[in-house]
C-alpha positions as CSV (number, residue, x, y, z in Angstrom):
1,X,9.0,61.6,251.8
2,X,9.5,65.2,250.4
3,X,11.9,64.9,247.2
4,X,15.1,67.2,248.3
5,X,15.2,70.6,245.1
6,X,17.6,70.2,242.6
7,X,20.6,72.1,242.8
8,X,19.5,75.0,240.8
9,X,16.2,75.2,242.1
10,X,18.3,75.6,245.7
11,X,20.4,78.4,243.7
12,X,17.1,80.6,242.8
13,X,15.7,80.2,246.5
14,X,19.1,81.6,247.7
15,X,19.2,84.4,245.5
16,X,15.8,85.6,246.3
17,X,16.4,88.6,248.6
18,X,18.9,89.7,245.9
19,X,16.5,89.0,243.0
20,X,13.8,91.0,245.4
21,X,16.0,94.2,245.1
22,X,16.6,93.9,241.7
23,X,12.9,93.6,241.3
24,X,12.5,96.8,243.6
25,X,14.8,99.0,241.7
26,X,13.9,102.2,240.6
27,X,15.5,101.5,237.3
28,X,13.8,98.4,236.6
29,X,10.1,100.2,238.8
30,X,10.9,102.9,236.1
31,X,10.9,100.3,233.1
32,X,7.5,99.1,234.4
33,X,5.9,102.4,235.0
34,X,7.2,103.5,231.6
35,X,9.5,106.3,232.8
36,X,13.4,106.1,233.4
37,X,15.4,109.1,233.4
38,X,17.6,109.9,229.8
39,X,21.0,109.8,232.1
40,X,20.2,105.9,233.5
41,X,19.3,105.1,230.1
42,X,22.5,105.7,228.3
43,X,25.2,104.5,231.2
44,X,22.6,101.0,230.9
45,X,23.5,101.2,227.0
46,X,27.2,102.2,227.3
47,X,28.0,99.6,230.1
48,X,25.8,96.8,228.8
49,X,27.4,97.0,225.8
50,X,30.9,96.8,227.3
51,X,29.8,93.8,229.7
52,X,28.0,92.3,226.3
53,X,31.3,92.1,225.2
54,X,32.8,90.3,228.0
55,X,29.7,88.0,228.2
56,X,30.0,86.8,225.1
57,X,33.7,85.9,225.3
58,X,33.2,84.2,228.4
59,X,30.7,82.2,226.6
60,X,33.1,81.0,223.4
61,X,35.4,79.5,226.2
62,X,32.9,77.9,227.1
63,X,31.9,76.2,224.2
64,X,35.2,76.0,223.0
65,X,36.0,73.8,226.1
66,X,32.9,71.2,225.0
67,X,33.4,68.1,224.1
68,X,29.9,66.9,222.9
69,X,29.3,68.0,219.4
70,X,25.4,68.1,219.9
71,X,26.1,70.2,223.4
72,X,28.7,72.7,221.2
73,X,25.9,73.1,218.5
74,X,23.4,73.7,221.1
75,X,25.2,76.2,223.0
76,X,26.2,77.7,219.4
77,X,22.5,78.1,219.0
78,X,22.4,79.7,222.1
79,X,25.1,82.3,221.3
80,X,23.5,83.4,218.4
81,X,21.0,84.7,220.6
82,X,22.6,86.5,223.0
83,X,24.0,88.5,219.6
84,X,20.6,89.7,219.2
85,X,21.2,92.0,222.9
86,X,22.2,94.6,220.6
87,X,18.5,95.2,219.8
88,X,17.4,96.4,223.6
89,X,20.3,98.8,223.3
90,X,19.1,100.2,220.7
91,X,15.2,100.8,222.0
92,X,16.6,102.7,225.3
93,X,18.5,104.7,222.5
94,X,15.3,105.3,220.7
95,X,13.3,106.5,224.2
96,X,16.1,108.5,224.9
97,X,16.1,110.0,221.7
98,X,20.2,109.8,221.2
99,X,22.1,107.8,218.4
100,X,23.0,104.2,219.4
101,X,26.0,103.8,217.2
102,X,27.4,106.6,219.5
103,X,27.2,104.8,222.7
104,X,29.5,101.4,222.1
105,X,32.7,102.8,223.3
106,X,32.7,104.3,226.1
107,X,34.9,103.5,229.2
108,X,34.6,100.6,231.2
109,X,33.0,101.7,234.6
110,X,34.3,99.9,238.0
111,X,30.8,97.7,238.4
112,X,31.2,96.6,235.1
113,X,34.6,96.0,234.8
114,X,34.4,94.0,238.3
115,X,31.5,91.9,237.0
116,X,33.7,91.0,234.2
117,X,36.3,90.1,236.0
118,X,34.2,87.5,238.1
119,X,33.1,85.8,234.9
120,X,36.8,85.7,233.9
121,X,37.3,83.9,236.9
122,X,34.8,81.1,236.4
123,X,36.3,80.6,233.2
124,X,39.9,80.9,234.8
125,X,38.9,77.7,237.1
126,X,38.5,75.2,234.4
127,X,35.2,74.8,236.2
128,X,32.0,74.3,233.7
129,X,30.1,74.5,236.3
130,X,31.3,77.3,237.9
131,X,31.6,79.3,234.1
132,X,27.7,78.5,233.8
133,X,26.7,79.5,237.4
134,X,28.3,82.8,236.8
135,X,26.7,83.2,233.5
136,X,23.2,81.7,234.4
137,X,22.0,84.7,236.4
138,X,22.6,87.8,233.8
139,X,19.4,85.7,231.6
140,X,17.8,84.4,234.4
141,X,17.2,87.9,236.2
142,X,15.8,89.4,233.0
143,X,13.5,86.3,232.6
144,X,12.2,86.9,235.6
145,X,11.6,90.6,235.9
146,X,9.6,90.7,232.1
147,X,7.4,87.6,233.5
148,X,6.4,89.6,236.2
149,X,6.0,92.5,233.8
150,X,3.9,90.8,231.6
151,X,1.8,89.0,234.4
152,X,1.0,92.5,235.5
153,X,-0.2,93.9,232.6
154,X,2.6,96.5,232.0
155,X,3.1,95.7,227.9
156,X,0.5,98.1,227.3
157,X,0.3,100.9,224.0
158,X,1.1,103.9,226.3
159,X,4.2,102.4,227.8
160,X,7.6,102.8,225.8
161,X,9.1,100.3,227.4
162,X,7.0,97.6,225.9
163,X,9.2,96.7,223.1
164,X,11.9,96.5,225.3
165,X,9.7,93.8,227.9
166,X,8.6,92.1,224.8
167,X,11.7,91.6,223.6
168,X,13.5,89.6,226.8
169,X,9.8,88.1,227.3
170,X,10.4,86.6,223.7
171,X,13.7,85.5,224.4
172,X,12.8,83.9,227.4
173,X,9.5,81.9,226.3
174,X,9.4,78.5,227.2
175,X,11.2,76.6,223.4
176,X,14.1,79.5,224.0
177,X,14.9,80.2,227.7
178,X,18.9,80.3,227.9
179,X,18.5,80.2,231.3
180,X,16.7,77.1,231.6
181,X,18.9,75.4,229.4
182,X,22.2,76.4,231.8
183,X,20.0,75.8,234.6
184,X,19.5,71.9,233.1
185,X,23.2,71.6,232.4
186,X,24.1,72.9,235.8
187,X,21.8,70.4,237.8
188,X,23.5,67.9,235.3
189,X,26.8,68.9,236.4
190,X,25.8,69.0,240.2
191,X,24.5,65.5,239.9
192,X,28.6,64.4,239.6
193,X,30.4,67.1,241.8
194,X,31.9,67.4,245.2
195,X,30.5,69.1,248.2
196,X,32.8,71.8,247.9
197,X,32.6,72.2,243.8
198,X,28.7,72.8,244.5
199,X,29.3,75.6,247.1
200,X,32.0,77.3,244.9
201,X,29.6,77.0,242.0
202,X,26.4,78.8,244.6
203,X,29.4,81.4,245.2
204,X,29.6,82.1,241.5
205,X,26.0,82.1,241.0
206,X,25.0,83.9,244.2
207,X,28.2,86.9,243.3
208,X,26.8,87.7,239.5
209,X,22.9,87.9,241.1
210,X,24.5,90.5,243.3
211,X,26.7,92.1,240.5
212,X,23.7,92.2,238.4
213,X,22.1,94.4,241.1
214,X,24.9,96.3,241.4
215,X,25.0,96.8,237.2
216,X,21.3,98.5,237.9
217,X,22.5,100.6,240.5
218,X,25.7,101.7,238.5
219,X,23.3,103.0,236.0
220,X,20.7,104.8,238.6
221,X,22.6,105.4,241.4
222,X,19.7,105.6,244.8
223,X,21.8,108.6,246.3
């Protein structure tokens, strides 16, 4: 008797043909080729930084809503790192050849503004679950595009996107992976929720997979 996936595992095989466009963006294909144009570089920066923002508040309700103290100290942990996104920002700064510090305040664009406004949501439900399935996939997206990256061989010397792959392939290795601690929480979660608490939580997650496509395409429009 096949064992049925665990709830998360069902989450990443739904978001597969979203995660395959992400994969297939000309923004992320330019990351791995080693070429993205100096416009796509800086809205990435300028937005990220904005939605970093958001993220990270999210988060703090988050933790601020736990009631375990080794969970809150763990998921502390965890916030610390996501800190450190600053240091991407910077690297597309450096390829682009402009000066970081000049990027953090720029205007909230409608993609990122709406993607923030999902999270807010989660959070606005009183649902952990639902806050981590709308977090999960912003880490879980990058994991998987700089494994793929790495597998094929595109961390090499003449590539100037190498830091930058290294980097979220760092952050992701296996003692680290924030996404594989929410996706652990959220199949512990799952194990004790309704029918209709799991498909709001696949909503979430399923919504920020496709906002995080649309966050790509905000920054490298395909028209």
């Amino acid at each position: 008797m096949m064992q049925q996936p665990s709830f998360s595992e069902q989450l990443k095989q739904q978001a597969i043909p979203i995660m395959t466009n992400i994969n297939h963006h000309p923004f992320v294909t330019g990351i791995r080729d080693g070429y993205v144009p100096k416009t796509a570089l800086l809205k990435y920066v300028q937005q990220d930084e904005q939605y970093l923002k958001g993220f990270i508040a999210t988060y703090q309700s988050l933790v601020d809503n736990l009631n375990d103290a080794q969970e809150t100290q763990l998921m502390k942990n965890t916030e610390t790192e996501i800190g450190h996104e600053h240091s991407p920002h910077e690297m597309f700064c450096e390829i682009a050849r402009v000066d970081y510090e000049q990027q953090s305040n720029k205007p909230v664009g409608k993609i990122t503004k709406g993607y923030l406004n999902h999270m807010q949501s989660s959070a606005d439900s009183g649902s952990l679950l639902n806050t981590l399935a709308a977090l999960t996939p912003c880490p879980w997206t990058y994991s998987v595009l700089v494994k793929q990256m790495i597998i094929e061989g595109k961390t090499g010397k003449n590539n100037p996107f190498t830091e930058w792959i290294e980097f979220y392939g760092k952050t992701n290795s296996e003692d680290i992976d924030m996404s594989k601690h929410f996706f652990n929480r959220i199949d512990q979660l799952a194990s004790k929720a309704t029918t209709d608490e799991l498909c709001q939580a696949e909503a979430y997650f399923l919504d920020s997979c496709q906002w995080e496509l649309e966050f790509w395409e905000q920054a490298y429009p395909q028209k």
